[in-house]
N, C-alpha and C positions, 0 to 999 in steps of 0.2 A: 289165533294166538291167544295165551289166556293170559287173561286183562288181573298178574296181581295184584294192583291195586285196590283196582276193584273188588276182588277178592277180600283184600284186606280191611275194606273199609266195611263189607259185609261181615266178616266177621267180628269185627270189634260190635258192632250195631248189634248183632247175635247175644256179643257177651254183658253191651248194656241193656238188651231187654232182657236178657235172664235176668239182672240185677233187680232191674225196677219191677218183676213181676213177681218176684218172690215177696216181697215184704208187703204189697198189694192183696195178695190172695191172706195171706196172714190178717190183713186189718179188714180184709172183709169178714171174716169169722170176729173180729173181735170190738169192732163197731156198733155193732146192737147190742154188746152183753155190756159195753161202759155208759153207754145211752140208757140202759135199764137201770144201771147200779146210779148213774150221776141225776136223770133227768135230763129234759132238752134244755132248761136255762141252764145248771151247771154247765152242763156241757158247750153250751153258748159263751161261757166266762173262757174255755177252755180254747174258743175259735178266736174271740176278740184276742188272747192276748197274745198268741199266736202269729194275728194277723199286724199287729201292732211289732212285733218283732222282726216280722218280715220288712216291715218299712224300715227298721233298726238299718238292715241289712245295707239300705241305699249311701250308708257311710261309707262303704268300699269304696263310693265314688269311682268304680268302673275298674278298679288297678290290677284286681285280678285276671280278666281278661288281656288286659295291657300286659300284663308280668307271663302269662302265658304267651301271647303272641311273641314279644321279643326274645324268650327261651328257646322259641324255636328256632328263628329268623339265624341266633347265634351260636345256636347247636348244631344245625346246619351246613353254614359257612365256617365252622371251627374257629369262631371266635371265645377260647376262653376266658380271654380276659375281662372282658363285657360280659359275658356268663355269671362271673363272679362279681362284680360289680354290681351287676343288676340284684342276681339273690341276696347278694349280704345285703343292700341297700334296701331290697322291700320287706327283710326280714325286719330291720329298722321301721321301718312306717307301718306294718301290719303291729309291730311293739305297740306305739305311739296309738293307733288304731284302737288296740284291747282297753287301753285305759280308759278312752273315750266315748266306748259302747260300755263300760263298768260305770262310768260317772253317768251317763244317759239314764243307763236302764234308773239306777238308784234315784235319779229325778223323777223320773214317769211316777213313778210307784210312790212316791211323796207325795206328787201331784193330785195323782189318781186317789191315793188315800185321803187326800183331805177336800178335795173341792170335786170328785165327779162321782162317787159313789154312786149316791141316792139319783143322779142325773142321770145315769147310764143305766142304773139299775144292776150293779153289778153282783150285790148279794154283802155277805160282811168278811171276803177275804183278806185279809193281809196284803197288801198288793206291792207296799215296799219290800217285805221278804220274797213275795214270790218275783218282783223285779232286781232283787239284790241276788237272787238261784240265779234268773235269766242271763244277766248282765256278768256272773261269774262262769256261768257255762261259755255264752262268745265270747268272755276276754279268753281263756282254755283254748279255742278254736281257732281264735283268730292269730293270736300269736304262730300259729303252727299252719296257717296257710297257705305256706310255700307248700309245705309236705305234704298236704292233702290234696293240693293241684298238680304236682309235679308228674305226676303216676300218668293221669291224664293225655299232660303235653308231653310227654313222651312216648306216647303212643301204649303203653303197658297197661293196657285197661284190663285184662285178664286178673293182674293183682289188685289193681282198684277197685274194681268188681266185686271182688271175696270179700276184702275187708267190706268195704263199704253194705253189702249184702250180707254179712253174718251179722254187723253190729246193729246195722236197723232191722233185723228178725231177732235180737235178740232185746233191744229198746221195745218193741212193740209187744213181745211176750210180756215180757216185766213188767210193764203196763198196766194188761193187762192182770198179772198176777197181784198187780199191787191195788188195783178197785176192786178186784172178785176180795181181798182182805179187807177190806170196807174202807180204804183210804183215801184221801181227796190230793186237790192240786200241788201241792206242797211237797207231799211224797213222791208224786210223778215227777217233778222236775228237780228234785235230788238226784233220783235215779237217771234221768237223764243229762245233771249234770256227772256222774259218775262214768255214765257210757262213754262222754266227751274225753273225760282224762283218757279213761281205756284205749279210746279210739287215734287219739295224738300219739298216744305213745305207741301203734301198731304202727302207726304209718311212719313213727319218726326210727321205727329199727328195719321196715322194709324198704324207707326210700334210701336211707345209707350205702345200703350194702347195692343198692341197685343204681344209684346214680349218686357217687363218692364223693361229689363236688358241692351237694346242696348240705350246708350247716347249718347248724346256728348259731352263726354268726353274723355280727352285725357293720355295717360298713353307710357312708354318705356321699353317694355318688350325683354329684349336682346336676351332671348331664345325663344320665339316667334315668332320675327322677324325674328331669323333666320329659324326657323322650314318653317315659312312661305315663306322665299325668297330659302329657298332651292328647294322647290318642284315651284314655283312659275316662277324662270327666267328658267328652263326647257321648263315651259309654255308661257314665252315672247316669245321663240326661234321658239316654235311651231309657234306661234303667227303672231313673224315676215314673218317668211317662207309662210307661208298660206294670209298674207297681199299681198306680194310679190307676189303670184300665181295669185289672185285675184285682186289688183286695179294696179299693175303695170303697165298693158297695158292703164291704164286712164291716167299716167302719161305721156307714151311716145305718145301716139296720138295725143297733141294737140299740142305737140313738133314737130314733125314729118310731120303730115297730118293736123292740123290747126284744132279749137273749131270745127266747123260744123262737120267733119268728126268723131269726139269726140260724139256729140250729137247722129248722127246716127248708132255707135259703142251701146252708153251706153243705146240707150232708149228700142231698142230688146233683149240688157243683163238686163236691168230692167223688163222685162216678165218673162225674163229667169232664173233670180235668184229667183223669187219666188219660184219657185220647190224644188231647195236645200235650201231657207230660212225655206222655210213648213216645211221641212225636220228638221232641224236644231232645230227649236221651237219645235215640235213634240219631239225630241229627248232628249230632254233639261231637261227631267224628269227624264231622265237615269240616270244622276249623281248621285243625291243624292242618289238614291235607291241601285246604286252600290258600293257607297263610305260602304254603309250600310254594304253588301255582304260581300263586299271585306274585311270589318273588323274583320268579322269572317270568313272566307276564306270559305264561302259558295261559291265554284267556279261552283258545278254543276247547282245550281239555277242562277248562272249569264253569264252561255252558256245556260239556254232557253231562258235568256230574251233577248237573240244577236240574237238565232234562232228566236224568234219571232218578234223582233222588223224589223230584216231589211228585213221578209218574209211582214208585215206591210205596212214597208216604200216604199217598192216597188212596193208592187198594186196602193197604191196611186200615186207615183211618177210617174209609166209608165200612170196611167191615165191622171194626169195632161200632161206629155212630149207630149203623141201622139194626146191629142186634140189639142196643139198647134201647133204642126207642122201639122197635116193633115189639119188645115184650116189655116196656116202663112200668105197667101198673101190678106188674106180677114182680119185678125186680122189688119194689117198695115194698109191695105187701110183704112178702115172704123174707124178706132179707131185715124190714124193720117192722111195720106195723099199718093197719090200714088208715092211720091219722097222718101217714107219711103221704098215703094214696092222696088222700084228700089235702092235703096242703103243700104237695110239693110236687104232684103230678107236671103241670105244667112246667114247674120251673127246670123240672128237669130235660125236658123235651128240647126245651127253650136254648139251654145251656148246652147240650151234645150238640144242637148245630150249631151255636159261637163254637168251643171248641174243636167241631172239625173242621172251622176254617182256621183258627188258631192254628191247630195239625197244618195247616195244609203250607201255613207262612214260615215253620219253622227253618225246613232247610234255606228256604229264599233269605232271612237272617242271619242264619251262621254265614251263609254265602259274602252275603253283604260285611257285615261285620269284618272277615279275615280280609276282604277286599279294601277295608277302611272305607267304607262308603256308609259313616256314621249319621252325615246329616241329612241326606236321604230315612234314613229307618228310624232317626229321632222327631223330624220331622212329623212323618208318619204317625208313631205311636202319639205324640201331642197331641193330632188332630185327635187320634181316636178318643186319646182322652178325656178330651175339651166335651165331644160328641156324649160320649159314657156319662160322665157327671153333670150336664144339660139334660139331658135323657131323661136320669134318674129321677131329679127333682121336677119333672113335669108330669113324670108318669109312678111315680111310686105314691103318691098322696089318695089317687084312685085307685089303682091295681096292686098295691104292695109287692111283695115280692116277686107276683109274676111280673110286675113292673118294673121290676129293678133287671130282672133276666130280660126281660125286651129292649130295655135301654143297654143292656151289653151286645147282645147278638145287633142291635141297628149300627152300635158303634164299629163293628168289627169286621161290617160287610165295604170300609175302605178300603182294605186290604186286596181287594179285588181292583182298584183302580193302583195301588201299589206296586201289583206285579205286574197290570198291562206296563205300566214306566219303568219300571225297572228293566223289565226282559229287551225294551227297547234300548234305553239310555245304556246298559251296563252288558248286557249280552248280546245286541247285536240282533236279535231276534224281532223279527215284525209280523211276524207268519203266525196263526193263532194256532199253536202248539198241543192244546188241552182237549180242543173238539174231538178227535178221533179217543182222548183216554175219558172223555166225560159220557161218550155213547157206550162205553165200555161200561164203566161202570153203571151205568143208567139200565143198560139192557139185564145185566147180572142180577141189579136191584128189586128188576121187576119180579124176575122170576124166583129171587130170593124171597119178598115179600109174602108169593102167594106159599110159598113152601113152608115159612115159617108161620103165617096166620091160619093157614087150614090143617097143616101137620104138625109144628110142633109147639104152638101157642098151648091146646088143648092140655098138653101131656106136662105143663109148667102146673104142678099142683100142691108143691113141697120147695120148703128150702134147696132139699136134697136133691131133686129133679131141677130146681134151678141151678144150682151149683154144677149139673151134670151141662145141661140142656144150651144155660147161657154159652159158652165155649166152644160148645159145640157148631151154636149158627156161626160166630167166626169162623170158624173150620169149615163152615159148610159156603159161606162165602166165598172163600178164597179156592175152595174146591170145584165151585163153578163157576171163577171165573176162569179158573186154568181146564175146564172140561170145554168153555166156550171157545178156547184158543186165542183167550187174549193174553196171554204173559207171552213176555219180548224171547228172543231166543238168548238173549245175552244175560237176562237174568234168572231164567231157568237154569242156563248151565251154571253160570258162578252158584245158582243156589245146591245143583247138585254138586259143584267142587267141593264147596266150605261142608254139605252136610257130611259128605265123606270124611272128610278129615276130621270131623266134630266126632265119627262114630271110630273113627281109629284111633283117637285119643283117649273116649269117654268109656266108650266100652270095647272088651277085651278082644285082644289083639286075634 
């Protein structure tokens, strides 16, 4: 019997990694040409402030997850009038929201301008303007974040997709177009608050016409809000803590070891997170489908969809991991320069295996999360936290920044006592699940290794041949492990359902 669901959760996964992988290939061509026009400190000013926004973000305080999960729960059961309630009322506090990240940003950038320049080493930007762009771009955004989620929890990620995929190929050209014109930070985040308007107003004439019920308009629903902030600051906490794990070391490095040092930390964590981003977007389809489950406490169908999804997550993830590390000094050299070879080698090595176990936690969090099993994975991410910034400061005084990557990958290898309690506590599972997919991929590994070190390491001699070559050992990964006869029968075939129907849609009939 063929398993639509499955089906369906495969293809949406399909159409969010085309999304995430188009504008990827784009910033890797355009990565080294703004590093040459900016410098690694400018460019370090460009990562701080960046990273400093992302903390911004921790003011969601969780709601948008909360506002997506109860969307479903009530679209579902055909409850419109808690539909409407809910929307007009986070339309309301994402309002209240915009002012708040408006008022912020314009503080930081006061702050920053008067008393941390010369501390931080920031250079002589203007830092109130370029937090007064910032803070004017998220209020843009945030106001409109019903409509840019809705697509999402509706399962219509096909149009999410587009939009979302032309505008950030179209922010990353311009970018680019705007430093090859000899421009600085100022003009980049104009233009990227411009793409913002553009972007609200795509999503606010596709979500209309596709789900006629979300406005804007505004409504105060007391039980709503609170339904919604209950489950919601649970997920700030997560949120925090997983921030904390994640961009804190961007914080303390340009503190510590100065921008450039920052630059050659973040640009081999920028390879490096794509693996757990894949991951992450890949995963991203899990919620709704679980919020679904979990409703009707369908629990045995929502322990196949763990077992499959991270037996999944894992072929791909160790294939992307082990191409980059078996070819890392050719990736840097050719892609940036050999000063990247030399001072970021390691860290990048360091960083692909934190993040393929990041990959590997992904689905086991959306899981948890639509399950409401928040203080389990908050829990979680705190410890690692705590773990990450102890780390740091013990080992980044001697080792610098490879210091700082060893104090993330030690933090992150909790995660492995996470899912033995989890699978127990929540799925029922006491049976060690993994051994038979870890001899899999282990074995694959092996013979991948010698194939890529004695055949095609050599022939990596050019950008060009990396660009060709890198891609290729993924492909040749997943190539044998389906020549060794490890892919399941069950997702062989959904992959040749979905690819059929992807070629009778895409190309001609």
């Amino acid at each position: 019997m063929i398993n639509t669901s499955a089906q369906t959760a495969i293809k949406n996964s399909i159409y969010n990694f085309i999304g995430f992988l188009l504008p990827i290939i784009v910033l890797i061509f355009i990565t080294p040409i703004i590093i040459s026009q900016w410098g690694v400190k400018d460019y370090g000013v460009y990562i701080f402030l960046s990273t400093i926004t992302v903390f911004l973000g921790l003011l969601d305080l969780g709601i948008s997850t909360a506002t997506s999960k109860h969307i479903i729960e009530y679209k579902s059961t055909g409850q419109e009038e808690n539909l409407k309630k809910i929307i007009y009322s986070m339309n309301s506090i994402y309002l209240v929201t915009a002012f708040v990240y408006l008022i912020i940003c314009i503080s930081i950038g006061i702050i920053i301008q008067a008393f941390f320049i010369e501390r931080v080493g920031l250079g002589n930007n203007n830092y109130l303007l370029l937090f007064t762009i910032v803070g004017t771009t998220a209020f843009i955004g945030t106001v409109f974040t019903n409509f840019g989620n809705i697509l999402v929890t509706i399962q219509r990620i096909g149009t999410h997709i587009k939009i979302n995929t032309f505008f950030m190929l179209l922010s990353n050209i311009g970018m680019l177009i705007i430093v090859l014109l000899g421009y600085k930070l100022v003009s980049v985040l104009l233009f990227q608050l411009l793409i913002m308007i553009l972007v609200v107003i795509t999503y606010f004439i596709s979500v209309t016409k596709i789900f006629p019920i979300m406005k804007l308009k505004y409504a105060w629903s007391k039980e709503e809000l609170y339904k919604n902030y209950k489950f919601g600051l649970s997920v700030a906490f997560n949120n925090l803590a997983n921030s904390s794990l994640i961009h804190f070391d961007k914080l303390l490095i340009p503190i510590f070891l100065g921008n450039a040092q920052l630059t050659y930390y973040s640009i081999p964590g920028s390879i490096a997170t794509k693996i757990s981003n894949i991951s992450t977007t890949l995963s991203l389809i899990l919620f709704p489908i679980t919020v679904n489950l979990h409703s009707i406490n369908n629990i045995d169908k929502i322990r196949r969809i763990y077992i499959r999804s991270i037996r999944l997550i894992a072929i791909l993830s160790s294939a992307l991991s082990l191409s980059i590390i078996f070819t890392a000094d050719k990736i840097l050299l050719y892609w940036l320069d050999g000063g990247f070879v030399k001072q970021s080698l390691n860290v990048l090595i360091i960083l692909v295996l934190t993040n393929l176990i990041l990959a590997l936690f992904s689905p086991l969090s959306n899981l948890l999360m639509a399950m409401n099993k928040m203080k389990f994975l908050t829990t979680g991410s705190f410890i690692m936290a705590a773990i990450n910034i102890v780390s740091i400061f013990i080992l980044m005084p001697k080792y610098g920044i490879n210091g700082v990557a060893t104090a993330y990958l030690i933090s992150v290898l909790f995660i492995f006592i996470m899912f033995k309690q989890a699978e127990r506590k929540y799925f029922n599972i006491h049976e060690n699940i993994h051994l038979k997919l870890i001899l899999k991929i282990g074995t694959t590994s092996f013979v991948f290794f010698l194939i890529v070190k004695l055949i095609i390491y050599p022939l990596i001699t050019s950008f060009l041949t990396l660009a060709f070559l890198g891609p290729f050992c993924i492909l040749l990964f997943m190539i044998l492990y389906k020549l060794f006869g490890f892919v399941e029968d069950e997702d062989w075939n959904d992959f040749i359902i979905i690819s059929k129907k992807f070629k009778k849609k895409y190309i001609k009939k």
